[in-house]
BAMIMI-751288 format. One record per residue (C-alpha): x, y, z; residue in three letters; residue number from 1. Coordinates in pm, whole numbers, plus 32768, in hexadecimal, padded with zeros to 4 digits. Layout:
% residues N
{r {X; Y; Z}; 'ala'; NUM};
...
This chain:
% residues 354
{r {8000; 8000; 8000}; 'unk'; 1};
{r {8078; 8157; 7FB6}; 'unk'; 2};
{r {7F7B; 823D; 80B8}; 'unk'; 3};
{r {809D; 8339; 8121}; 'unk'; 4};
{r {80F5; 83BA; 8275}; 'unk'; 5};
{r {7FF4; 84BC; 8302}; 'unk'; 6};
{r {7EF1; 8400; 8280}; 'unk'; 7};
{r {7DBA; 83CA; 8385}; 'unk'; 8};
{r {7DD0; 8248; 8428}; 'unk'; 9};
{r {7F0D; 821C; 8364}; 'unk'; 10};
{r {8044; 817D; 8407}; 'unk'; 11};
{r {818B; 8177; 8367}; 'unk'; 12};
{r {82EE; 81C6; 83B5}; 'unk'; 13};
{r {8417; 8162; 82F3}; 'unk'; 14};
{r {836C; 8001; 82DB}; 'unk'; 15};
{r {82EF; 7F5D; 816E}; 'unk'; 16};
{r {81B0; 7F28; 8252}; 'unk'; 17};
{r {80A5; 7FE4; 826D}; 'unk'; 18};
{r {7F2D; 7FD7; 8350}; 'unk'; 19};
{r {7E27; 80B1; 8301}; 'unk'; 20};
{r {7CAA; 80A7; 83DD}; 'unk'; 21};
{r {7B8E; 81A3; 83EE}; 'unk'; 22};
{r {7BE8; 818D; 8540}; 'unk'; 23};
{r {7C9F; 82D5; 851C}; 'unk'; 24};
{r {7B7C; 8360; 847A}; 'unk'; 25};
{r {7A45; 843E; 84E0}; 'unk'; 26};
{r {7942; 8340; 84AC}; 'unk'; 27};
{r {784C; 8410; 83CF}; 'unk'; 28};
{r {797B; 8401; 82FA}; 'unk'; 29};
{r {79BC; 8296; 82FB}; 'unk'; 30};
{r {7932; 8208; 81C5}; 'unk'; 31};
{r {79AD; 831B; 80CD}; 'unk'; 32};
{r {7AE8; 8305; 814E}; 'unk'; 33};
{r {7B14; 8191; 8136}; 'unk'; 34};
{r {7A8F; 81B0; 7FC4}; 'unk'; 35};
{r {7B98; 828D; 7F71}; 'unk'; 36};
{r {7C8D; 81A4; 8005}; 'unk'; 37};
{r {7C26; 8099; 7F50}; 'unk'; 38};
{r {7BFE; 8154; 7E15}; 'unk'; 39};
{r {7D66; 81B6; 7E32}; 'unk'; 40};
{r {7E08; 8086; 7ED1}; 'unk'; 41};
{r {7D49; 7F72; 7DE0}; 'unk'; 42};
{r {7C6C; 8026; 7CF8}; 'unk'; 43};
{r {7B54; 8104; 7CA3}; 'unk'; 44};
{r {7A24; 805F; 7CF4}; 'unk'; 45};
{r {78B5; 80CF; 7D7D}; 'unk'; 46};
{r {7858; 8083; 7EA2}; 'unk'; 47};
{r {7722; 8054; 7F82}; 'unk'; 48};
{r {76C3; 7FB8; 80F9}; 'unk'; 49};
{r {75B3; 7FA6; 81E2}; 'unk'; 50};
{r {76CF; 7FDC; 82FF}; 'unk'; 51};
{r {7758; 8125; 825C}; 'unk'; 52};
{r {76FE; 81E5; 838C}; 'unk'; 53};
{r {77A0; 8110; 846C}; 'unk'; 54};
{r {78A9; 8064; 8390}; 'unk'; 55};
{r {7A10; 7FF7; 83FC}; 'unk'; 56};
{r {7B03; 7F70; 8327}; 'unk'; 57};
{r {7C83; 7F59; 833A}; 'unk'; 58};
{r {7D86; 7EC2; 823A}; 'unk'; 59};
{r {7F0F; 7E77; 826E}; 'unk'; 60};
{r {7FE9; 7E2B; 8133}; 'unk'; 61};
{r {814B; 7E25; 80C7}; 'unk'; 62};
{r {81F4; 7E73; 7F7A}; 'unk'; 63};
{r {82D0; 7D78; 7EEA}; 'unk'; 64};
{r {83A0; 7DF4; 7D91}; 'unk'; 65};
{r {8305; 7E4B; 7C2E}; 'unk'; 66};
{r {819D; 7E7E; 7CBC}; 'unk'; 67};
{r {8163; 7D25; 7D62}; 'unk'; 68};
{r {80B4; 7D97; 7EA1}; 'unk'; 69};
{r {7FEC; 7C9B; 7FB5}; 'unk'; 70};
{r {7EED; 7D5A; 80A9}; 'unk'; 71};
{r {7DE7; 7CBF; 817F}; 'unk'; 72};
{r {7C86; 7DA7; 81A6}; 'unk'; 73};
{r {7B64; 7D6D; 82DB}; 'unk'; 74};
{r {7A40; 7E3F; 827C}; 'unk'; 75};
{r {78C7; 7E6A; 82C0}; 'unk'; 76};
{r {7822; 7DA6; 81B0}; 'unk'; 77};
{r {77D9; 7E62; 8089}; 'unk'; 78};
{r {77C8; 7E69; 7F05}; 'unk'; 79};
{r {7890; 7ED5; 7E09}; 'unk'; 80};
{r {7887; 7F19; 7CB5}; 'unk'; 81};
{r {798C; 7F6C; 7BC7}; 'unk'; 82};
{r {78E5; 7FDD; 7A92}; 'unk'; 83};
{r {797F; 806A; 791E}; 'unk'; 84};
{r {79B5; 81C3; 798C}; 'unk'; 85};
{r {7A7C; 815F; 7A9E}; 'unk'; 86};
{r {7B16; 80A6; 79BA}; 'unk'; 87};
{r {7B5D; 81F4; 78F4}; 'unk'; 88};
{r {7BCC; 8293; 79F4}; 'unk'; 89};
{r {7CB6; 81BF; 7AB5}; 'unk'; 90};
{r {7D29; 8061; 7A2A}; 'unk'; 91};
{r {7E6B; 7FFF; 7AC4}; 'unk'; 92};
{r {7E9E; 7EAF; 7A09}; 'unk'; 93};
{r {7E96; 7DC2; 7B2A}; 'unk'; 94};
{r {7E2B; 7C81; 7B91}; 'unk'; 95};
{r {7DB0; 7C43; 7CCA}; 'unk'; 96};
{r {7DCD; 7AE5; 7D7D}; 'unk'; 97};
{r {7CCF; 7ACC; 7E93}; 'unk'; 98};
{r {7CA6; 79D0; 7F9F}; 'unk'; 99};
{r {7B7C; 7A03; 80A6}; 'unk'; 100};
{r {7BA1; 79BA; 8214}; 'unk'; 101};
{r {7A26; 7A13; 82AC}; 'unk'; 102};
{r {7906; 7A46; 81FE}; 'unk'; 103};
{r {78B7; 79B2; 8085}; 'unk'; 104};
{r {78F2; 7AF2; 7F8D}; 'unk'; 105};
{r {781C; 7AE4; 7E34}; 'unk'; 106};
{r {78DE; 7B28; 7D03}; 'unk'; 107};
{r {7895; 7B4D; 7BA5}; 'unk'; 108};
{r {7953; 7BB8; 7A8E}; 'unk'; 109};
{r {7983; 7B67; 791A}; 'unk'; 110};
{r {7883; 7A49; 78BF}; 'unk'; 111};
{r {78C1; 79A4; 7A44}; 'unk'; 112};
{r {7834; 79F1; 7B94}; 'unk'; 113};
{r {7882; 7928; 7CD4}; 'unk'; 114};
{r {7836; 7919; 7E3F}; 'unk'; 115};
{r {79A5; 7929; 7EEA}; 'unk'; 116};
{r {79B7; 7875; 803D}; 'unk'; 117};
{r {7AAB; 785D; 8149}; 'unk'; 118};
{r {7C04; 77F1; 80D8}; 'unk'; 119};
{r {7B8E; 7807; 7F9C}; 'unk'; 120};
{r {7C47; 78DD; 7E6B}; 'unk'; 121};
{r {7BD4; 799C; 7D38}; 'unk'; 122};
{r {7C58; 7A8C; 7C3C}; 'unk'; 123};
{r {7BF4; 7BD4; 7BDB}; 'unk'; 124};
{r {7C72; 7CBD; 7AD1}; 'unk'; 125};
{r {7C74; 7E2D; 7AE9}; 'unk'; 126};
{r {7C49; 7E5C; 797A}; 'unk'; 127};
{r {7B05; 7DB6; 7981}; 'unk'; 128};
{r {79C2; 7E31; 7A23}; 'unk'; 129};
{r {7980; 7D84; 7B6D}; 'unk'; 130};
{r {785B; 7D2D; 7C67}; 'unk'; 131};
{r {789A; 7CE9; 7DAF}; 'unk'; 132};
{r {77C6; 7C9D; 7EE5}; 'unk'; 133};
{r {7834; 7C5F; 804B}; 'unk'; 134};
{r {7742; 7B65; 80EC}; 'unk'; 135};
{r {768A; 7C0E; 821E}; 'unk'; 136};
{r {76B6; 7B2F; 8320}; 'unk'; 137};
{r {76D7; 7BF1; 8441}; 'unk'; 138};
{r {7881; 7BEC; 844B}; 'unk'; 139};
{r {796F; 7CD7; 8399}; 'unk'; 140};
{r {79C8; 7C46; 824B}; 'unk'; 141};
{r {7B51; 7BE9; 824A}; 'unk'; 142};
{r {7C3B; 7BA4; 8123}; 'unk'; 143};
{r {7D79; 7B9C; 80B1}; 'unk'; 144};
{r {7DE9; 7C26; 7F35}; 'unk'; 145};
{r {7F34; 7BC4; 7E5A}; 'unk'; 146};
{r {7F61; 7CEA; 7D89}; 'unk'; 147};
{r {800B; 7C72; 7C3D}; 'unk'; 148};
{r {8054; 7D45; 7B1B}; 'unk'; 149};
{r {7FB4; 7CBD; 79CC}; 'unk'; 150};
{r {8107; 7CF1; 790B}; 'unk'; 151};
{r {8163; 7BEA; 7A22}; 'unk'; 152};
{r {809C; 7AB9; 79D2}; 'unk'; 153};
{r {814E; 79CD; 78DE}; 'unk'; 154};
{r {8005; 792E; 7848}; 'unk'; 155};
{r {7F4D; 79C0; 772B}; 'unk'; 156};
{r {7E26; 7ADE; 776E}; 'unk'; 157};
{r {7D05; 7A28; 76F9}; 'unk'; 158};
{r {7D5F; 78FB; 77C8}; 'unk'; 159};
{r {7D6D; 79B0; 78F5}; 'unk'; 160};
{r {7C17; 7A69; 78A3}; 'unk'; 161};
{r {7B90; 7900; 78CD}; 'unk'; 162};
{r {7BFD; 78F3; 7A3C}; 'unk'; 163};
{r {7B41; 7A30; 7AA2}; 'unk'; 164};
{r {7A4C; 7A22; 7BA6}; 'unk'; 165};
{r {7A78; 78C0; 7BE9}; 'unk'; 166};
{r {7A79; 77F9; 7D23}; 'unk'; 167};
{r {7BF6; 776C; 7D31}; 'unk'; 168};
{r {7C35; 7680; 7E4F}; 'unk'; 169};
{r {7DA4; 7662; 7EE3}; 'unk'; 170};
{r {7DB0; 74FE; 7F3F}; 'unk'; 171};
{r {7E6D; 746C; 8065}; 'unk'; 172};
{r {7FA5; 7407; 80DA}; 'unk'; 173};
{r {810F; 74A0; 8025}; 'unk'; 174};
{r {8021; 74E5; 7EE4}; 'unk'; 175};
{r {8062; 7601; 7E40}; 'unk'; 176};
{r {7F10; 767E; 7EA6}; 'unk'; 177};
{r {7F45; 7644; 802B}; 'unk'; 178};
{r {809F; 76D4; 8026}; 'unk'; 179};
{r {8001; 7824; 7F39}; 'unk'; 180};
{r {7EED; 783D; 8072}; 'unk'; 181};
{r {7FC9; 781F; 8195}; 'unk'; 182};
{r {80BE; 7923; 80FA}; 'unk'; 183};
{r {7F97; 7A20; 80CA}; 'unk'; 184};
{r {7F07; 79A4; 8219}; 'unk'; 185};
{r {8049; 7A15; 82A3}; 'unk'; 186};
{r {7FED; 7B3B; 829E}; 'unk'; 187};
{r {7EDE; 7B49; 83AB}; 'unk'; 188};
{r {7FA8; 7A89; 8473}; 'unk'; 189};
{r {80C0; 7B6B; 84B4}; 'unk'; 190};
{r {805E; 7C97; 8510}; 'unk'; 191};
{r {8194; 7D65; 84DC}; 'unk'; 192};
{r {815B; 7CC5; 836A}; 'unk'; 193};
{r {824E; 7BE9; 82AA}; 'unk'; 194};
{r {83BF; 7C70; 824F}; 'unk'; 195};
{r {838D; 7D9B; 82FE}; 'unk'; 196};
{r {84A2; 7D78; 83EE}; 'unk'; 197};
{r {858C; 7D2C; 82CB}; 'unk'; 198};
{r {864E; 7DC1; 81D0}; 'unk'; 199};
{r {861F; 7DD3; 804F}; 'unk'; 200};
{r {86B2; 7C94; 802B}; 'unk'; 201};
{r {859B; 7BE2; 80FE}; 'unk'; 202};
{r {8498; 7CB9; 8050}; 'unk'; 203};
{r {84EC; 7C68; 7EC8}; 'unk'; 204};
{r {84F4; 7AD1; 7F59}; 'unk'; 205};
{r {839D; 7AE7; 7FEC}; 'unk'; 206};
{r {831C; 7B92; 7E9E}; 'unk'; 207};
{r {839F; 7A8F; 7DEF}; 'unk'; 208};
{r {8311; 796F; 7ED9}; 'unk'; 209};
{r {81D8; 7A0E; 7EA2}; 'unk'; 210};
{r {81DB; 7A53; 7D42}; 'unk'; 211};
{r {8251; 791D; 7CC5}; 'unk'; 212};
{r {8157; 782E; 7D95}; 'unk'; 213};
{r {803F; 7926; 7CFB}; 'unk'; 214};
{r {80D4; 78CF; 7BAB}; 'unk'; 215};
{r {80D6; 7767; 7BCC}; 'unk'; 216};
{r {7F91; 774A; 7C73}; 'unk'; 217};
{r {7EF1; 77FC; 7B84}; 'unk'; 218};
{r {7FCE; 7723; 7A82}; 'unk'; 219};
{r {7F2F; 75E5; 7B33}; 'unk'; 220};
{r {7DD9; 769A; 7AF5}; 'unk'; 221};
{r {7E29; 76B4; 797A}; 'unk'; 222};
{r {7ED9; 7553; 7924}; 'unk'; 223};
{r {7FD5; 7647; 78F6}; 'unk'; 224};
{r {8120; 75BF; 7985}; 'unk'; 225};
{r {81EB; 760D; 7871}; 'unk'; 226};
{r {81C4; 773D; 7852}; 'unk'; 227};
{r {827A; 77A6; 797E}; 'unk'; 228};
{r {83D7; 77E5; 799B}; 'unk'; 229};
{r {84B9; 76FE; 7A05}; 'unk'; 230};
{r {8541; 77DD; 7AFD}; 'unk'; 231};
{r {83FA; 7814; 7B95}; 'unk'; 232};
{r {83C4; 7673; 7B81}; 'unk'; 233};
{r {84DD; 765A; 7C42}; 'unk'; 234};
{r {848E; 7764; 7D3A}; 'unk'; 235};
{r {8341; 76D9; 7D73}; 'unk'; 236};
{r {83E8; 7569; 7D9A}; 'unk'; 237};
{r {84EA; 75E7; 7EB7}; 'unk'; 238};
{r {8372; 767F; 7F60}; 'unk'; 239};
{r {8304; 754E; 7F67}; 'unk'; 240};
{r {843E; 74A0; 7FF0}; 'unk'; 241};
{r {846F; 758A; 80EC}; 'unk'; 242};
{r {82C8; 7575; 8166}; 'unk'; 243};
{r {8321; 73E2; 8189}; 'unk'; 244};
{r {8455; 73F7; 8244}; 'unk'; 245};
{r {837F; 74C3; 8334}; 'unk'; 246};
{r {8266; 73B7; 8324}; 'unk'; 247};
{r {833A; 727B; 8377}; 'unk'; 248};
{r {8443; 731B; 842C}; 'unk'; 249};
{r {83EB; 721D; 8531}; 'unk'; 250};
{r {8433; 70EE; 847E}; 'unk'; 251};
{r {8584; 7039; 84A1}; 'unk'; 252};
{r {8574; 6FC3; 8322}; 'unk'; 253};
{r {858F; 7132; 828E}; 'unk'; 254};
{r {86BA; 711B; 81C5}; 'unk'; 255};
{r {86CE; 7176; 806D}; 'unk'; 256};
{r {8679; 7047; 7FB1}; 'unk'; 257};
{r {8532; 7051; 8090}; 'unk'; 258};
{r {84F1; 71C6; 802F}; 'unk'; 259};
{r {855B; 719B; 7EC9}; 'unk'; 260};
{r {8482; 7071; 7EA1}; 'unk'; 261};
{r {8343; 711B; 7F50}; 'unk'; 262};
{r {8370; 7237; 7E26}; 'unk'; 263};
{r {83AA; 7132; 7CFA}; 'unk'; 264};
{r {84F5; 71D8; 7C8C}; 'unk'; 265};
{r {866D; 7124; 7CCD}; 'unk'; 266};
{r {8749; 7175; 7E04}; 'unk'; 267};
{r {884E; 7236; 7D24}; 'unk'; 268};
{r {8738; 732D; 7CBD}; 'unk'; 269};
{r {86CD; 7343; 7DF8}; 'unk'; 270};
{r {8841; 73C2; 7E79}; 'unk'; 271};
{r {8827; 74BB; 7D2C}; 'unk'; 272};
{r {8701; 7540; 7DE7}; 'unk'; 273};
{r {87DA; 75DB; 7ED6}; 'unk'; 274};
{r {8921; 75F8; 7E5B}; 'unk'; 275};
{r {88D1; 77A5; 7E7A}; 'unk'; 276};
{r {8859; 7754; 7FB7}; 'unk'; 277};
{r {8966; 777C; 811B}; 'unk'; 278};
{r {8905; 761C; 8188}; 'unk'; 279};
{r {88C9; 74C0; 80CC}; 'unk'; 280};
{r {8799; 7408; 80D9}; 'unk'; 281};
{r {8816; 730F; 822C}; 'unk'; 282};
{r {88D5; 746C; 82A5}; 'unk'; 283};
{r {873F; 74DF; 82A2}; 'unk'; 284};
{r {86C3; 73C1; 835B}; 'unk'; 285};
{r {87CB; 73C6; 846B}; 'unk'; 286};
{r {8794; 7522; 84AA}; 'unk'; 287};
{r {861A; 754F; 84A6}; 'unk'; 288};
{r {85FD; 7400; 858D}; 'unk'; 289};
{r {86D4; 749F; 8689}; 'unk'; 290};
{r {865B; 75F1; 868D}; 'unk'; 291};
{r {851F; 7565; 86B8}; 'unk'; 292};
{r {85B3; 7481; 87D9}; 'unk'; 293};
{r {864B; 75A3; 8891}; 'unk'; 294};
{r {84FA; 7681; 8882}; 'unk'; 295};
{r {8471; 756A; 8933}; 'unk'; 296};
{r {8576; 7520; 8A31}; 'unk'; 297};
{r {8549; 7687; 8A82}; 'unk'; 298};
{r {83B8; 7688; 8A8C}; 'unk'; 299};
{r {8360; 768C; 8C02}; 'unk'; 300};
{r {81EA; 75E6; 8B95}; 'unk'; 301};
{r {82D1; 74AB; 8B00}; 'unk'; 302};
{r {8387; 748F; 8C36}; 'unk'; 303};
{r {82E5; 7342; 8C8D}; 'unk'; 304};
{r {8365; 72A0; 8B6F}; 'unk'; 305};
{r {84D2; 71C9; 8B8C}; 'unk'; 306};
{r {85F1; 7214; 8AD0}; 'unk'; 307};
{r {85B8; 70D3; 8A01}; 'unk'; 308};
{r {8441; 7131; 89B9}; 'unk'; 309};
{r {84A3; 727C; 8911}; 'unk'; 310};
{r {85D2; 71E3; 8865}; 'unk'; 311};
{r {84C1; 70E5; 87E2}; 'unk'; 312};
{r {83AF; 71CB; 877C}; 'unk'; 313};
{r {84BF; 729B; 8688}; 'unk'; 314};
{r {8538; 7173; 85A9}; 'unk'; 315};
{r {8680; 70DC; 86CC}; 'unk'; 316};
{r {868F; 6F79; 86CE}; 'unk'; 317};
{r {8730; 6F71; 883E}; 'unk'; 318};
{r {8778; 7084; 892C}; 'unk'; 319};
{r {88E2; 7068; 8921}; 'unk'; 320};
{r {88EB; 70AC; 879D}; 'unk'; 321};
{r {8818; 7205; 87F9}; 'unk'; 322};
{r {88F1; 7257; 88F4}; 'unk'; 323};
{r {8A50; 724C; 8829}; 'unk'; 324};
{r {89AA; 7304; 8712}; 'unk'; 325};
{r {892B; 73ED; 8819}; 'unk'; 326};
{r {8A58; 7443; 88CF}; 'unk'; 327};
{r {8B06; 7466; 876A}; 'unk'; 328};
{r {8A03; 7554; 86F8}; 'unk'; 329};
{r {89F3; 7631; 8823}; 'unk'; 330};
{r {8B10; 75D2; 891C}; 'unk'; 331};
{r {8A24; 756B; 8A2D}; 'unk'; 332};
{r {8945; 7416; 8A72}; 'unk'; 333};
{r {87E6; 741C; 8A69}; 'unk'; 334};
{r {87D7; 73E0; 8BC5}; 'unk'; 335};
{r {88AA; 7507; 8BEC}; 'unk'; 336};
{r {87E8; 75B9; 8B37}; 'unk'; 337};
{r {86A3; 7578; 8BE4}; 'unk'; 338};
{r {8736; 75B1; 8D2C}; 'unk'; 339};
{r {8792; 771E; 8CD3}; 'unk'; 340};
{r {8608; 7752; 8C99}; 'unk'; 341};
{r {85C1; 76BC; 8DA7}; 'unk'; 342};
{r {86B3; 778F; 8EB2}; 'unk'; 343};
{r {860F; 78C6; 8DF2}; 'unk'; 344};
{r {8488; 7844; 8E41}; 'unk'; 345};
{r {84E8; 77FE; 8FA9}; 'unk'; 346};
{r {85CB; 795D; 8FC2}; 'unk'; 347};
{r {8476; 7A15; 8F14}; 'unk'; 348};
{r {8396; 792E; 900B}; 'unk'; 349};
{r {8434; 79B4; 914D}; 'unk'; 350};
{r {844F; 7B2B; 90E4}; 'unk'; 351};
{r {82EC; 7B00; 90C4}; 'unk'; 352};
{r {82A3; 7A72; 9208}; 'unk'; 353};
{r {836A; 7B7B; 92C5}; 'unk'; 354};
């Protein structure tokens, strides 16, 4: 989002993030504001609501490079219409990946209309006219938009047209649909907002993350494989290797062969995968398994389990090969290392008893 400093409910500092809310507004002023917003942040569009004298809304977002954008909106339910003189007047050339997270949202554009539900997707065009309603159903409508650039998508025009207004499901598991929701779901779920705390670096890989599982899903939609890069193949392949490390970290048998086999490609391409990455694929393991280890050696709520019970749950075959690889990793045992969190709860218990 680009809502500049000074700008009423805005927040923004020297962060790619920004949070806007009517909040900061009078609230006879409300509903024209946030329809200026969102005529300047998405696109022109009309709107009307039987809350516009009480509405809220707020939106957060974050700009990746070369116009890929993600922002999540909660609004009063309302309509809106995006007819051929706002067309005229405004058409920025996007597309517009949406997934819903509360109530159903009726689209229709093109020759398709749909009814959206939760954890659903659809696309929408801003060079198209566009109906929209937010189901009334007494919560605040919440969603989250992908912002991609038309000039962007590596399929042909009229083939995308045929995905407009459509009900797109993401699927489950390391699909490329699941991983696309729980990267826009992200969102929502940090509040400070993806990337923010990092550098330019950080920013152009989560724009990247985003934009190429976007491409592929809607590739998926299409039958359209091949027409993706193979850079962006790739890119989406190491996604999905990293989301099933994370899923089977607790497994002893992760090792390569196991992870190459799961994706149906050979162990050497899987070790091409990362050759521009710091770490190799067992380098990966080892390190997520004990990080994940140590945050629960130091979690005072798993104190009741034994050394050998957390060793287990994070892929160890015995305790004694999590402790070496422990103590080489951090230069401390795991008991050690629990008994430091525990002197601090008991220290922390009896200044609170004084």
């Amino acid at each position: 989002m680009a809502a500049e400093d000074g700008t009423p409910g805005t927040e923004r500092g020297t962060s790619p993030f920004v949070a806007v809310s009517t909040d900061g507004v009078p609230p006879e002023e409300r509903f024209a504001w946030w329809a200026e917003m969102v005529g300047h942040e998405v696109m022109p569009v009309a709107i009307d609501s039987p809350h516009a004298l009480t509405f809220r809304g707020s939106a957060v977002g974050i700009d990746f490079e070369d116009g890929v954008q993600l922002a999540g909106f909660a609004f009063s339910p309302m309509v809106a219409t995006r007819q051929r003189r706002h067309i005229r007047r405004s058409d920025p050339e996007h597309h517009y990946l949406m997934m819903v997270h509360g109530s159903p949202i009726g689209l229709a554009q093109g020759r398709s209309n749909a009814l959206i539900g939760t954890g659903d997707f659809s696309l929408f065009d801003t060079s198209h006219p566009l109906e929209s309603e937010f189901v009334d159903d007494g919560r605040l409508s919440r969603l989250t938009l992908l912002r991609l650039p038309r000039a962007s998508l590596p399929f042909s025009q009229d083939d995308v047209d045929g995905l407009l207004a459509r009900r797109l499901t993401p699927g489950a598991g390391i699909g490329t649909g699941a991983l696309l929701a729980h990267f826009m779901a992200a969102l929502r779920q940090q509040p400070s907002g993806p990337g923010t705390r990092s550098g330019p670096g950080e920013l152009r890989r989560l724009g990247r993350i985003g934009t190429d599982l976007a491409h592929a899903f809607l590739a998926e939609q299409l039958d359209a494989r091949h027409a993706l890069p193979v850079e962006s193949r790739q890119h989406v392949l190491r996604v999905r290797v990293d989301a099933f490390i994370e899923r089977h970290l607790h497994e002893a048998a992760l090792t390569p062969p196991v992870i190459a086999a799961a994706h149906h490609i050979s162990v050497r391409t899987l070790h091409l995968l990362f050759r521009d990455q710091p770490e190799t694929v067992a380098a990966t393991v080892r390190r997520r398994r004990l990080e994940r280890a140590r945050a629960e050696l130091e979690d005072p709520r798993a104190r009741h389990r034994t050394i050998a019970d957390v060793a287990a749950r994070w892929g160890y075959r015995s305790a004694a090969d999590f402790s070496r690889a422990f103590r080489a990793a951090y230069g401390t045992t795991p008991t050690e290392a629990r008994g430091t969190v525990g002197v601090a709860l008991d220290a922390k218990r009896m200044r609170a008893e004084r």
